[in-house]
C-alpha positions in Angstrom: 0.0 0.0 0.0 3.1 2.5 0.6 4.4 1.6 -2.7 1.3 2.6 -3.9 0.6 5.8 -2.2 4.2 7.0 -3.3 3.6 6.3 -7.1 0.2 8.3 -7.0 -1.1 11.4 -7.6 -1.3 14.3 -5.1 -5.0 13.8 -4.8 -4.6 9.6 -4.1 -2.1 10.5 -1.3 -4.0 13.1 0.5 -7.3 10.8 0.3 -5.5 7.8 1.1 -4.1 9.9 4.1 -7.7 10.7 5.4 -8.2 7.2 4.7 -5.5 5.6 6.6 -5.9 8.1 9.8 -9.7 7.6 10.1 -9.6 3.5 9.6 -6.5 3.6 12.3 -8.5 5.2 14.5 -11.7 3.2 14.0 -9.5 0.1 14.1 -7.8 0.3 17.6 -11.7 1.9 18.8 -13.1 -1.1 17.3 -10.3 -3.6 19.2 -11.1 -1.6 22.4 -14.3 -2.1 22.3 -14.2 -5.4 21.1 -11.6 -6.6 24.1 -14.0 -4.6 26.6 -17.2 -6.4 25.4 -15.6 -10.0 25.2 -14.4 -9.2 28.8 -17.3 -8.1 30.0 -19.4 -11.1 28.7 -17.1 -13.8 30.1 -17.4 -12.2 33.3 -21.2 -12.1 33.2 -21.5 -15.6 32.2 -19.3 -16.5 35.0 -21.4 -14.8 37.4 -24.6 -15.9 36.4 -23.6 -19.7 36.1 -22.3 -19.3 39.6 -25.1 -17.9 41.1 -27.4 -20.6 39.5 -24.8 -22.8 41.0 -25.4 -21.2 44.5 -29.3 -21.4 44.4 -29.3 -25.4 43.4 -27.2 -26.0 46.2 -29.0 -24.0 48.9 -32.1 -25.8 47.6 -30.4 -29.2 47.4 -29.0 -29.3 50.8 -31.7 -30.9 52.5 -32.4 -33.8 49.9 -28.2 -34.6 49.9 -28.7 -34.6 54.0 -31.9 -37.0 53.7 -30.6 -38.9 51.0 -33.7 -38.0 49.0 -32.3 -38.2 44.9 -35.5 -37.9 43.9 -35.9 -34.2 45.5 -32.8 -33.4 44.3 -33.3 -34.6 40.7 -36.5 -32.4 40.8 -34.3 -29.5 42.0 -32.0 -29.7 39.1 -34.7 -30.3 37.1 -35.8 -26.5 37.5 -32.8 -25.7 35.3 -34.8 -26.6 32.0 -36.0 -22.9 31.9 -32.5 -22.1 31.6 -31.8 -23.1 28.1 -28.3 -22.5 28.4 -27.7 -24.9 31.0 -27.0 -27.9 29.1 -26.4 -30.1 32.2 -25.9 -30.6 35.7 -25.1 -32.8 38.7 -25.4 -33.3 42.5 -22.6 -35.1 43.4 -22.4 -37.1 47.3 -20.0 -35.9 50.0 -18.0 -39.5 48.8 -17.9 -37.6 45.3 -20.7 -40.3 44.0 -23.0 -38.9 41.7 -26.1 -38.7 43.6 -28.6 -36.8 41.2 -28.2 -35.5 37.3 -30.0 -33.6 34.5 -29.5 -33.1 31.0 -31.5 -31.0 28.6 -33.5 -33.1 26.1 -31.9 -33.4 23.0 -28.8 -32.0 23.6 -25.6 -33.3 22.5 -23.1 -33.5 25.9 -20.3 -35.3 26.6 -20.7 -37.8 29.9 -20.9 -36.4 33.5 -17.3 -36.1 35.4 -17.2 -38.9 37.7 -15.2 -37.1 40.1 -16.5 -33.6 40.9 -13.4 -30.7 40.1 -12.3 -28.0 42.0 -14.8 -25.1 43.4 -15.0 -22.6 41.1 -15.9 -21.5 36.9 -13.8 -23.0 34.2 -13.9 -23.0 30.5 -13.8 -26.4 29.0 -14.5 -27.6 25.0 -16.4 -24.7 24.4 -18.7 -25.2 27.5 -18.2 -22.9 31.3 -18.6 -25.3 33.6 -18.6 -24.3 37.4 -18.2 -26.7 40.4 -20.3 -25.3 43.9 -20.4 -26.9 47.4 -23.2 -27.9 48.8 -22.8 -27.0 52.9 -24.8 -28.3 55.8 -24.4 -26.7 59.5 -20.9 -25.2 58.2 -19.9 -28.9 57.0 -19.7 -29.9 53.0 -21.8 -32.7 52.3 -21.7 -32.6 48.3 -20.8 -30.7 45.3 -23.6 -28.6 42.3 -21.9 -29.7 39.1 -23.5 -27.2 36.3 -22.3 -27.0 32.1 -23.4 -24.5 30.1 -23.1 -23.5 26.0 -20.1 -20.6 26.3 -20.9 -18.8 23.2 -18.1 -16.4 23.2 -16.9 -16.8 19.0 -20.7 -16.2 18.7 -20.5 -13.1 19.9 -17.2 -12.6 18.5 -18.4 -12.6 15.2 -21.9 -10.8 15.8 -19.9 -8.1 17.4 -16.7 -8.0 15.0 -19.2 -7.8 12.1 -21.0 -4.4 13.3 -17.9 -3.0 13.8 -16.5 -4.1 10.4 -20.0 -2.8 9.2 -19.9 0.4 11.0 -16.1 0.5 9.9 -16.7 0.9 6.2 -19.8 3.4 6.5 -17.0 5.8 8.5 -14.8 5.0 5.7 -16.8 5.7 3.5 -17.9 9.1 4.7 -14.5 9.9 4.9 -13.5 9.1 1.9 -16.6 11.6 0.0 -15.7 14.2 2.7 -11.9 13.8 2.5 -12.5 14.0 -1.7 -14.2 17.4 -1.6 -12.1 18.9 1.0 -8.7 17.9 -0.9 -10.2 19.5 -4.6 -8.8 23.1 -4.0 -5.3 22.0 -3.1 -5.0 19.1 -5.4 -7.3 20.3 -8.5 -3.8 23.2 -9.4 -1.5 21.0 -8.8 -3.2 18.1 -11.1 -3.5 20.7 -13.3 0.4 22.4 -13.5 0.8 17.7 -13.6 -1.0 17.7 -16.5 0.3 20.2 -18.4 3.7 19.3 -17.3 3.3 15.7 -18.9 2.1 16.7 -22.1 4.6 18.4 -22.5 7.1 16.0 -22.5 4.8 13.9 -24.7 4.1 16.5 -27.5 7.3 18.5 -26.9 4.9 21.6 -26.7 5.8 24.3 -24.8 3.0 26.9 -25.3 0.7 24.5 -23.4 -0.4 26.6 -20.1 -2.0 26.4 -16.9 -4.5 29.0 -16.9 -7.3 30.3 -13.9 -11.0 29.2 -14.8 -13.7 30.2 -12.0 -11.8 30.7 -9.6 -10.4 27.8 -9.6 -7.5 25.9 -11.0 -7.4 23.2 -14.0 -5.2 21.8 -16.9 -5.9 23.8 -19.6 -3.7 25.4 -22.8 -3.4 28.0 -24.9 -0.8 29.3 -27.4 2.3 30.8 -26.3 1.6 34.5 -26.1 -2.3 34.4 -24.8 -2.8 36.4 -21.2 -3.7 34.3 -18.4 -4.6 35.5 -15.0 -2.2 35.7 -12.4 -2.7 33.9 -9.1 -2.6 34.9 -5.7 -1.8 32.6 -3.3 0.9 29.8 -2.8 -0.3 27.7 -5.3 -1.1 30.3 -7.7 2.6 31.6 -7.3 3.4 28.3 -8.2 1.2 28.0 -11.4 2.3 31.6 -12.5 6.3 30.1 -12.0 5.3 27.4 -13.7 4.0 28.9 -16.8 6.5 31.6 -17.0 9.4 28.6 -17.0 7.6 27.0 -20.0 7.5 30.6 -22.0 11.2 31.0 -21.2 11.5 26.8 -22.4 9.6 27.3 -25.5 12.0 30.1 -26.9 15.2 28.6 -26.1 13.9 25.3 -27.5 12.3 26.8 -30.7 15.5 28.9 -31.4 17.7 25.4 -30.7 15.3 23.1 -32.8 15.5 25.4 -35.7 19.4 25.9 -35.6 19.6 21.8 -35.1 17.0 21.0 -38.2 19.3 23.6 -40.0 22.6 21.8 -39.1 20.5 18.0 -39.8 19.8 19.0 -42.9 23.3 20.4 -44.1 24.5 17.2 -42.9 21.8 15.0 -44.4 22.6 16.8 -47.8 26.7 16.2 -47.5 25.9 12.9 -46.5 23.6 11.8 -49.0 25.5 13.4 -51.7 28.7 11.7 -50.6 27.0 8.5 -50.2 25.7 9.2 -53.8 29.1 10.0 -55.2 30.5 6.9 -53.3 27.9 4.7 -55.2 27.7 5.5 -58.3 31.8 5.6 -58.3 31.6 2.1 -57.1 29.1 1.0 -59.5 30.5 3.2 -62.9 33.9 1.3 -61.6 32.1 -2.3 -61.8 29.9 -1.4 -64.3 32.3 -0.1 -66.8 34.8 -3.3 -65.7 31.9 -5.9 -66.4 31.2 -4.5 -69.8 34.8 -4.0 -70.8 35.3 -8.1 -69.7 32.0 -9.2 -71.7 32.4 -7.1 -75.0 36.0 -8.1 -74.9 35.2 -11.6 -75.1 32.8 -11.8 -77.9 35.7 -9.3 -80.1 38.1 -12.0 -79.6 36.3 -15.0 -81.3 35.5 -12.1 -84.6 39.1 -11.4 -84.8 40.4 -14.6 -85.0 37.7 -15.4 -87.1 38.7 -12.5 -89.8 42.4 -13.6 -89.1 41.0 -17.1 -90.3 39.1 -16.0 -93.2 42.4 -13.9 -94.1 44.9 -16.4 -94.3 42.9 -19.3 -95.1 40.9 -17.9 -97.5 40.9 -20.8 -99.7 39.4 -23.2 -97.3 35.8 -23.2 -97.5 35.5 -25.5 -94.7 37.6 -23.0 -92.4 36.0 -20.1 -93.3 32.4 -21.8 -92.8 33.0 -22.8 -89.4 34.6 -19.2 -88.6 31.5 -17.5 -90.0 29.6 -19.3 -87.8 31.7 -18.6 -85.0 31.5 -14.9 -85.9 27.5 -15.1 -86.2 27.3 -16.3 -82.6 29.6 -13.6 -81.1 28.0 -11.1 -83.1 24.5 -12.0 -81.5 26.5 -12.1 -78.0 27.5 -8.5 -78.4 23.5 -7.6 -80.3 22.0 -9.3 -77.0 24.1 -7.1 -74.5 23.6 -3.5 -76.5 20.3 -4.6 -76.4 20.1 -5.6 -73.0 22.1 -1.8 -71.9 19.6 0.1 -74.1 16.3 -1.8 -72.4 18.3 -0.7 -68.8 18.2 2.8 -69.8 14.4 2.4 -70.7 13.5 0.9 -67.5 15.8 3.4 -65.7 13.5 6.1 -67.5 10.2 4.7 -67.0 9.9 4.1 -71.0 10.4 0.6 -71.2 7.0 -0.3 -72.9 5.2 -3.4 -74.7 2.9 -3.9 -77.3 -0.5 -6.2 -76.4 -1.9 -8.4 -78.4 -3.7 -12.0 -78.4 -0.4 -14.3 -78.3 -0.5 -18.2 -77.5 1.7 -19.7 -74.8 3.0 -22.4 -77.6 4.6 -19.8 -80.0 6.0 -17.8 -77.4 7.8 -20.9 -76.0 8.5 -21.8 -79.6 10.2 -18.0 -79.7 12.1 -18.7 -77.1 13.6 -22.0 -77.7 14.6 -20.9 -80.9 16.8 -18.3 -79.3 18.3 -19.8 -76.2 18.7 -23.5 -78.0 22.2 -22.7 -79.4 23.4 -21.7 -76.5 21.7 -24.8 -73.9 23.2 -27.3 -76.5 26.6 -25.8 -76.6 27.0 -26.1 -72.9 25.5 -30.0 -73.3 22.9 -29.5 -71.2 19.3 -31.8 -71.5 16.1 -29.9 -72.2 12.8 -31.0 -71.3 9.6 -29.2 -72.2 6.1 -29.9 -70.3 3.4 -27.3 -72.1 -0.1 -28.0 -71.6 -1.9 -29.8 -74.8 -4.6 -27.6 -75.6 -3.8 -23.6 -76.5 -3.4 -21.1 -73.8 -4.2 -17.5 -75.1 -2.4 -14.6 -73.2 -2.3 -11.0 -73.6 0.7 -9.0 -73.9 3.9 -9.2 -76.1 5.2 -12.3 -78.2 9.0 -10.6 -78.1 9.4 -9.1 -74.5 8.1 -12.9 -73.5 10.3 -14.9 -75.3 12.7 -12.6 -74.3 11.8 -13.7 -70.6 11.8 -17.0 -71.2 15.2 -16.9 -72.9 16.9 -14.7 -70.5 15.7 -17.4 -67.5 16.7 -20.3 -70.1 20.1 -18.8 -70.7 20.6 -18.1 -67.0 20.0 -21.6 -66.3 22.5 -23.1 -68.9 24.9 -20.3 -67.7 24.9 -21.1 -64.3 24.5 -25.1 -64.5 27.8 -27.0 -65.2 28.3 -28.7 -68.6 25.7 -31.9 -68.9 23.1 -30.9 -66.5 19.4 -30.8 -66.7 16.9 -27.7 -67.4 13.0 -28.6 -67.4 10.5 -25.7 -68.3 7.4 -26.7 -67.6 3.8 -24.6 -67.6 0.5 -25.4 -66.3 -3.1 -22.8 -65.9 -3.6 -22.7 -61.9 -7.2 -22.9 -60.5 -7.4 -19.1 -59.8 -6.9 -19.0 -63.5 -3.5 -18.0 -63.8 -0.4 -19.2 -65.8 2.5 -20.6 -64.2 6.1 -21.4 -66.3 8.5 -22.7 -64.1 12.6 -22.8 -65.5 14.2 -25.0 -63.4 17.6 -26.8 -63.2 19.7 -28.4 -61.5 22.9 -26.1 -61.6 25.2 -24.5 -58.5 21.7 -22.7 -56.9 21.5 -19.4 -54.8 22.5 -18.8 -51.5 19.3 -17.7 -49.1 20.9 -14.5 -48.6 21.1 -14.0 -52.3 17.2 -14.6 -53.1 16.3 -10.9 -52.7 18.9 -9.6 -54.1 19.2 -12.0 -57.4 16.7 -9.2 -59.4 18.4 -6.6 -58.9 20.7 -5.1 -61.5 24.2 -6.0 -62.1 23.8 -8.4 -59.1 25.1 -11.9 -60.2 24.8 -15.3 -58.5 28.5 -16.0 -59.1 30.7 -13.0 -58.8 33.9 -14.8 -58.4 36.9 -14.2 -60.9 36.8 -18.0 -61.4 33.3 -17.5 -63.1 32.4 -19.0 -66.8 29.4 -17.7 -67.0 29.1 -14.0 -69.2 26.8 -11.4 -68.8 26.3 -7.9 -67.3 23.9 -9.1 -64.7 21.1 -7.4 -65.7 18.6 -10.1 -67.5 17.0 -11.0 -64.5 16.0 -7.6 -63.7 15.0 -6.7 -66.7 12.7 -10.5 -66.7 11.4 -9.6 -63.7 10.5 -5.7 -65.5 8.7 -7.2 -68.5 6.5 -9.7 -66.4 5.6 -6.7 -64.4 4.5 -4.5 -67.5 2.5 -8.0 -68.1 0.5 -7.8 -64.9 2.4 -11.0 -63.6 5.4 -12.1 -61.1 8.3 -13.9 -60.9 9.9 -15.5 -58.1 13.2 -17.3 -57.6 13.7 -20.3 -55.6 16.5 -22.4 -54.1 17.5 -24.7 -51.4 20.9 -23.7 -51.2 24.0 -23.4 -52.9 24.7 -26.8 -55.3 21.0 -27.5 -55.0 19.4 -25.8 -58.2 17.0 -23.4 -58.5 13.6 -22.7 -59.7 12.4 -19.3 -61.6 8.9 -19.1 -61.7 6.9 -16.9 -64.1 2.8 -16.2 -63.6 0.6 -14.3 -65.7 -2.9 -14.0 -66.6 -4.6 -16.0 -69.0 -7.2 -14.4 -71.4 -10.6 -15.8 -70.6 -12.1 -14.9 -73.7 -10.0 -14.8 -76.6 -10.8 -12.5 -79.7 -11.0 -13.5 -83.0 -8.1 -12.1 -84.7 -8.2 -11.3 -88.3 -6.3 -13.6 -90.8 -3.5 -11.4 -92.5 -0.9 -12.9 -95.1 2.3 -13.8 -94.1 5.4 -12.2 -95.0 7.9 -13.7 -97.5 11.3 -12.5 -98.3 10.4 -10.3 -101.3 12.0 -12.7 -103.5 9.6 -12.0 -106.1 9.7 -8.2 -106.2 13.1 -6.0 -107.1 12.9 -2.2 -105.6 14.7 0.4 -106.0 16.3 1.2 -102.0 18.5 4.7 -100.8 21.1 3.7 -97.9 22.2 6.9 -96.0 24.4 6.5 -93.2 28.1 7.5 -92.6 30.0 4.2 -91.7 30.7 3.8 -94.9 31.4 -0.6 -94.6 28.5 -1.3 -93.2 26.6 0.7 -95.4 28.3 -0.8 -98.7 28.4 -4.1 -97.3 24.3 -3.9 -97.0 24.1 -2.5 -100.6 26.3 -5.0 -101.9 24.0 -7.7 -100.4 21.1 -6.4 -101.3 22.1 -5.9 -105.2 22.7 -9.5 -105.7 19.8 -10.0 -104.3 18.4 -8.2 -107.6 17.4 -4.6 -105.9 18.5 -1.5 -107.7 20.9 0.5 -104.6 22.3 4.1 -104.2 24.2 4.5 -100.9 25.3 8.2 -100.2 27.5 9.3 -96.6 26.1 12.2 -95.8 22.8 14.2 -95.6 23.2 16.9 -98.7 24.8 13.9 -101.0 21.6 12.3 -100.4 19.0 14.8 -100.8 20.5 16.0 -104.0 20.2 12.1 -105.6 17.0 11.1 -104.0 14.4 13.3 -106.5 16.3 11.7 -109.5 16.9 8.5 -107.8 13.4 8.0 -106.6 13.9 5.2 -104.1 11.0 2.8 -103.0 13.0 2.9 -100.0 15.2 4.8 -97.8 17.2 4.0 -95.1 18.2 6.6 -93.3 20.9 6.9 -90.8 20.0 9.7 -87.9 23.9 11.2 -86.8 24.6 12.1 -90.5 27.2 14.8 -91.2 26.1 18.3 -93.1 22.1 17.6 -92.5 20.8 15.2 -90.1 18.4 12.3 -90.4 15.2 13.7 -89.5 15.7 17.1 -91.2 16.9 14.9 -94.2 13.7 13.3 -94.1 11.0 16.1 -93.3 13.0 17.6 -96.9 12.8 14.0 -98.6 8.8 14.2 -97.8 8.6 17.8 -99.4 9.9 16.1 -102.6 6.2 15.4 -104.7 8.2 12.5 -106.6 8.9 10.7 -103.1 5.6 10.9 -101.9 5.1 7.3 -102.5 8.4 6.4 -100.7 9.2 4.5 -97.8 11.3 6.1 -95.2 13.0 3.9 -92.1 15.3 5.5 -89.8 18.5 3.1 -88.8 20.2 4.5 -85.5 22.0 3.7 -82.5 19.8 5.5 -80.2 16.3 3.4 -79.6 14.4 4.9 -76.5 11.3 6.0 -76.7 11.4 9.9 -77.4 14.1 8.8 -80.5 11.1 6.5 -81.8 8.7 9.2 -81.6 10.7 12.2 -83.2 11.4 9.7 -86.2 7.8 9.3 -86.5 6.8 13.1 -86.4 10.0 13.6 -89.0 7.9 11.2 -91.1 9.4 8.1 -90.5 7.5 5.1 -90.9 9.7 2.3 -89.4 12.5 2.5 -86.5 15.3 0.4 -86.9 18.0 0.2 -84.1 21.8 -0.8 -84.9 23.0 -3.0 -85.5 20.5 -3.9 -88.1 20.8 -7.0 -89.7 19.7 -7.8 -93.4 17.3 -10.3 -92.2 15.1 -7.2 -90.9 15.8 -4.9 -93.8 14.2 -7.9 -95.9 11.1 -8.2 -93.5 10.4 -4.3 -94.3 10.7 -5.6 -98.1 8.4 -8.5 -97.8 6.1 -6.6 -95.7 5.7 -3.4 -98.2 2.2 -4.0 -100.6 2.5 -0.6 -101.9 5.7 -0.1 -103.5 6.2 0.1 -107.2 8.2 -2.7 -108.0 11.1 -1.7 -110.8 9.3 -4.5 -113.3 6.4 -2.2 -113.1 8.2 1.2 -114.5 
């Protein structure tokens, strides 16, 4: 109860105070009282027993000297109308028991058979009292009397109307003691109040201000007029609120000089954490790409070194064509892979939707990662559902998933292993294509990190595995643009791992119209304008396309190739955009004021492919957007896919 009385309020301790005094004070009245009564009772009991004692044996005396029981039985018997007499006895001078009397019913224990001393005694619960019986000044037998001695009877009774009258004093104490401690306790709960709010909400114009005449917590804002108080108390409140004004300014004027310092600080720190990471990562960057680009350029020198002096061995310079073709597409793959980083590092990284079905995307993607899986000797198993799944979104970016998870799984599984992908239509109606293999795994620490870019499973110089680290990231980018996820999984390091791709699957699928598919424009011989200042690739692509029977002009720069295109005329014109004297979008908003090349086909061929390059090729009056390097297998697709040209046969 101390504990408790320290640790609360002003108000508790003064009430528990009044408390405390007033039930002390009723307590040691009550055990007063309660000693006095208990006292007293025992001593009436005592003297009533013995005087009932006294009158049998007066009126006995005469039957114990005539030897008359039955007299003295009838004497005793007289005790009946004293219900607390339970029993009683006559005993002889000899200490026989000459007469006795017990009250019907009662439960007593059996007579003494000797009778005790003279006098009162307290014995199982009973008084008992032993009287002589005396005859011409000479004993001549003993009054034997046992009564109920009620005393925890009236313990209780008595304890309770003290306990009872105990808790009503208490209680009035307690409602007089409460109103009676309000105008000391009702300020200083008040400057309590305030005070702990403060340190909560770190507000110092709270105040303690006067309110009919009495005190209470209450605020304000720093700068209203309270009354002043008179009084100790009041002195106290005024003190009080005076000490928070003079707080408030000092902490106001230190809070603003320390947010001021925090965010100098914040900004140097931030900005030399900034600096620190993007030196770090331009360092790793730049040494990744260096290592990966260098790699592919070996292979196509040796391969030209080959051709060069061993240019009479078609065998030789077969197999390093080939070798060059698959180096080629290494380097293609990671310019591409950079120039989709910038989009998604942009926010322009977008995809065209369409109806697509799950078996030609796979098909796409095989196609591409095949080479690659079977060079490293690795076995491929495919598990597609039977029937056609229709999805919405883009056939390329897709395949381009699925052959950036296939490729990380042949990469990162040594030679001979196993890759499954596998795909099945969940109940909630959603597609799920699992890559998995069986190849060194991922390390739990690695599985949140494994999308993000540059981040590579197996840093190590020791690595065989290429790549700048980024085809995860941007797998995980494209599935997102496709209102879908993919997760990694692994149970350790040497265990595998699963890559698991979900997207939606239409529901209904529209009926899409039937269009003709392109050919190679084997049948049709145009007349095509090549633009575009590297002058060997640009002869190399108009010396394959003449002997494939199209009439070419190629020009270097922008003037050279306004002035020929009026009397040239091309079908087509491909256009470089970084050309010297006129560039490739004023070259082609001039080619489109030409009347004679209204009918011509303009596609711009650069090295820059985001989004805002597509569209100002499109409002120079481009109509296709070609990104290097270009190969002739697209430059034939735009051939085979043109219905409108004039063919030269035709002129």
């Amino acid at each position: 109860m101390l504990s408790r009385l320290h640790s609360g309020s002003v108000r508790a301790k003064l009430v528990a105070m009044a408390l405390a005094t007033t039930f002390a004070a009723l307590l040691t009245t009550s055990i007063s009282m309660l000693v006095y009564d208990l006292t007293t009772f025992q001593q009436n009991w005592i003297d009533d027993l013995t005087t009932q004692a006294e009158i049998v044996a007066t009126v006995s005396a005469p039957a114990v000297g005539f030897n008359d029981p039955a007299a003295a039985r009838q004497n005793l018997a007289l005790l009946r109308v004293r219900p607390q007499i339970q029993q009683g006895a006559i005993y002889a001078a000899n200490g026989a028991i000459f007469a006795a009397y017990a009250e019907a019913g009662a439960d007593v224990p059996p007579l003494p058979a000797r009778p005790g001393p003279p006098g009162p005694a307290v014995e199982g619960g009973r008084m008992v009292v032993y009287h002589p019986i005396m005859e011409n000044g000479e004993r001549v037998g003993t009054v034997y009397l046992s009564a109920r001695y009620r005393l925890m009877e009236r313990l209780v009774s008595y304890a309770t109307i003290l306990g009872v009258v105990t808790m009503a004093s208490l209680l009035l104490a307690a409602v007089v003691a409460t109103r009676l401690q309000q105008s000391i306790t009702r300020p200083l709960r008040a400057v309590t109040e305030v005070a702990r709010a403060v340190m909560q909400r770190r507000d110092f114009s709270l105040r303690v201000e006067h309110h009919h005449d009495e005190l209470h917590g209450a605020s304000y804002p720093e700068g209203g007029k309270g009354a002043r108080h008179s009084g100790e108390i009041g002195t106290l409140v005024d003190a009080f609120n005076d000490m928070l004004a003079e707080i408030g300014r000092r902490a106001n004027a230190l809070q603003e000089a320390n947010l001021t310092l925090e965010r100098e600080m914040a900004v140097r720190q931030g900005a030399e954490r900034a600096l620190l990471l993007a030196d770090r990562r331009k360092d790793e960057f730049l040494a990744t790409l260096a290592h990966e680009l260098r790699n592919p350029l070996a292979p196509l020198r040796t391969g030209l070194d080959i051709m060069r002096l061993n240019g009479g061995d078609p065998a030789a310079s077969l197999r390093a064509r080939g070798v060059m073709e698959r180096q080629l597409k290494q380097m293609v793959r990671l310019v591409d892979d950079l120039l989709d980083v910038s989009r998604i590092n942009t926010g322009k990284l977008t995809i065209r939707r369409e109806n697509l079905e799950l078996h030609a995307v796979v098909a796409n993607a095989l196609e591409i990662a095949r080479p690659f899986i079977d060079a490293q000797g690795h076995d491929l198993a495919v598990h597609l559902p039977p029937g056609p799944v229709h999805l919405l979104g883009d056939t390329t970016r897709l395949a381009q998933v699925l052959s950036n998870l296939l490729n990380n799984a042949a990469r990162y599984t040594p030679h001979g292993g196993h890759i499954v992908l596998s795909a099945d239509v969940g109940a909630e109606g959603r597609l799920h294509i699992c890559v998995a293999d069986d190849g060194i795994g991922i390390a739990p620490g690695m599985l949140a990190d494994i999308f993000e870019m540059f981040v590579q499973a197996d840093a190590s110089l020791e690595r065989s595995s290429q790549g700048l680290g980024v085809g995860l990231s941007l797998a995980r980018r494209l599935v997102e643009l496709h209102d879908g996820t993919l997760e990694a999984a692994s149970e350790g390091q040497g265990k595998g791992s699963t890559f698991t791709v979900t997207l939606p699957v239409l529901a209904e699928v529209p009926q899409a119209a039937e269009r003709p598919a392109p050919g190679l424009a084997g049948d049709r011989h145009y007349r095509i304008l090549l633009v575009d200042d590297n002058e060997d690739f640009v002869n190399a692509i108009g010396g394959l396309l003449r002997t494939l029977g199209h009439t070419v002009h190629v020009c270097h720069d922008g003037p050279q190739a306004l002035a020929a295109a009026e009397g040239f005329a091309p079908d087509f014109a491909f256009l470089d955009i970084g050309l010297p004297g006129l560039n490739g979008y004023d070259l082609a908003r001039a080619l489109r004021a030409v009347p004679a090349l209204g009918r011509t086909m303009m596609i711009a061929v650069t090295g820059w492919g985001q989004q805002k390059d597509r569209d100002l090729a499109f409002e120079a009056g481009f109509e296709e957007h070609l990104v290097k390097p270009v190969s002739v297998e697209q430059i034939l697709a735009i051939l085979a896919g043109h219905r409108e040209g004039v063919a030269i046969a035709d002129r």
